[in-house]
C-alpha positions, 0 to 999 in steps of 0.5 A: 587069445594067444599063439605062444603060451608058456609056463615054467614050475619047478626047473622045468620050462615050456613053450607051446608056439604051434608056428614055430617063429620062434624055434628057429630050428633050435634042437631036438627038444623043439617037437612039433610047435612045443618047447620044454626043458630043464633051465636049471640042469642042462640051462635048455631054456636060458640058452635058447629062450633067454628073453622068454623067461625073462618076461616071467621075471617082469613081477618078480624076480626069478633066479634062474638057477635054482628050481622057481618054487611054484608055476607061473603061465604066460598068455602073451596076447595075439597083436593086430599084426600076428592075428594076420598070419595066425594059422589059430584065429585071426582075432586079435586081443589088444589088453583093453578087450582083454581087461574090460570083462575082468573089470566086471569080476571086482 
């Protein structure tokens, strides 16, 4: 369903992005299609990954500063166009695909 999960708990930032777009060849803590770091100690994700974390304050918002007080995950869903060049599934899952069978859990 996804090529980039991630997930901040804590101070502590991951992203799991096994093609490496994202990356860009962005230091040593970028290994092998992952991602981690403190964004509150050392702000490894907020000067790397500005706009990755901000999609987790889209419902609520997160100060970045200071440590998030749970753990929040992130399942960004495969569009049309990544589905042609994944190297995970050539599926794609637009939101209504996705949405449908959880209609049925109410």
């Amino acid at each position: 369903m996804t090529d980039c999960p991630s997930f901040i708990s804590g101070g502590q930032f991951m992203m799991v992005e096994p093609h490496e777009r994202i990356f860009n060849g962005i230091n040593s803590k970028c290994i092998e299609g992952v991602a981690h770091g403190d964004f509150v100690e050392d702000e490894f994700g907020l000067r790397n990954f500005l706009d990755q974390l901000k999609t987790f304050s889209v419902l609520e918002d997160i100060d970045f500063s200071k440590p998030y007080p749970g753990t929040i995950f992130r399942f960004p869903l495969r569009t049309e166009d990544q589905a042609r060049t994944s190297r995970l599934s050539g599926n794609a899952y637009p939101a209504d695909k996705v949405r449908r069978p959880l209609t049925y859990l109410h």
